[in-house]
C-alpha positions in Angstrom: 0.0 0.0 0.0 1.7 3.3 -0.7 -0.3 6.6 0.7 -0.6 9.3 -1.9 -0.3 12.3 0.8 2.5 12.8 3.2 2.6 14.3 6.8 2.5 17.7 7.0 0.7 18.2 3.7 -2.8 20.2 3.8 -5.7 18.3 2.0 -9.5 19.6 1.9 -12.1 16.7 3.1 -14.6 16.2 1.1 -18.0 17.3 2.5 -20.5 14.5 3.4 -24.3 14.6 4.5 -23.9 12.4 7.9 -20.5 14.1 8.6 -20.2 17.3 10.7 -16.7 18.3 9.8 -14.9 21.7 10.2 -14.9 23.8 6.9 -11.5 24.5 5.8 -8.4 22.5 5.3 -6.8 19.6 7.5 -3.3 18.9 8.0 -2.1 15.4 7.5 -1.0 13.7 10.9 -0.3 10.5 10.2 -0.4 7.3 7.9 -2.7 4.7 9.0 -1.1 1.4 8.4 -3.1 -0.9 6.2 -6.2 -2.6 7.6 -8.6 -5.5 5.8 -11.0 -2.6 5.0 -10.0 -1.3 1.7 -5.9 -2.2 1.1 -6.8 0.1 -1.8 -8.0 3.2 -0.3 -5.4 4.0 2.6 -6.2 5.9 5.9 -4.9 9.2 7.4 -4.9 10.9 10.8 -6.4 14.8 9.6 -6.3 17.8 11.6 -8.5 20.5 11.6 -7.3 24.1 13.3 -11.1 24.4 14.1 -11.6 21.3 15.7 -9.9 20.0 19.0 -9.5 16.5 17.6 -8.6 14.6 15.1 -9.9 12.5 12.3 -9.3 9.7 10.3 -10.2 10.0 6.5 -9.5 7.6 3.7 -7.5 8.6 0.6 -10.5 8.9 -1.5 -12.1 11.7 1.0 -9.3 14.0 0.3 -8.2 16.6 -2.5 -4.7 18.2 -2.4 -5.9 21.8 -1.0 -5.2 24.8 -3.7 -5.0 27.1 -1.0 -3.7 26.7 2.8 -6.4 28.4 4.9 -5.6 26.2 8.2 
């Protein structure tokens, strides 16, 4: 499995109806070792400056940010 997004990059999640998420971009924490889920579609640790935690998002959730508004 080889992540497409390194730590410290800023991604944009992609907006979902069941998700209440933070609007703005998320800095990548950390790679999520491969599970049985989806070998295919890696994890990541995100972090929001708007939100006190973290999340984890798969690969396909994410979009290299154009802009860094963290």
């Amino acid at each position: 499995m080889v992540h497409k997004y390194q730590v410290g990059q800023i991604v944009d999640l992609e907006p979902m109806v069941l998700r209440s998420s933070a609007p703005g971009s998320y800095e990548i924490r950390f790679l999520v070792p491969a599970s049985d889920r989806d070998p295919g579609d890696p994890c990541y640790r995100i972090k929001s400056i708007a939100e006190a935690h973290e999340r984890v998002a798969s690969e396909s959730e994410l979009t290299l940010a154009e802009s860094v508004s963290v």
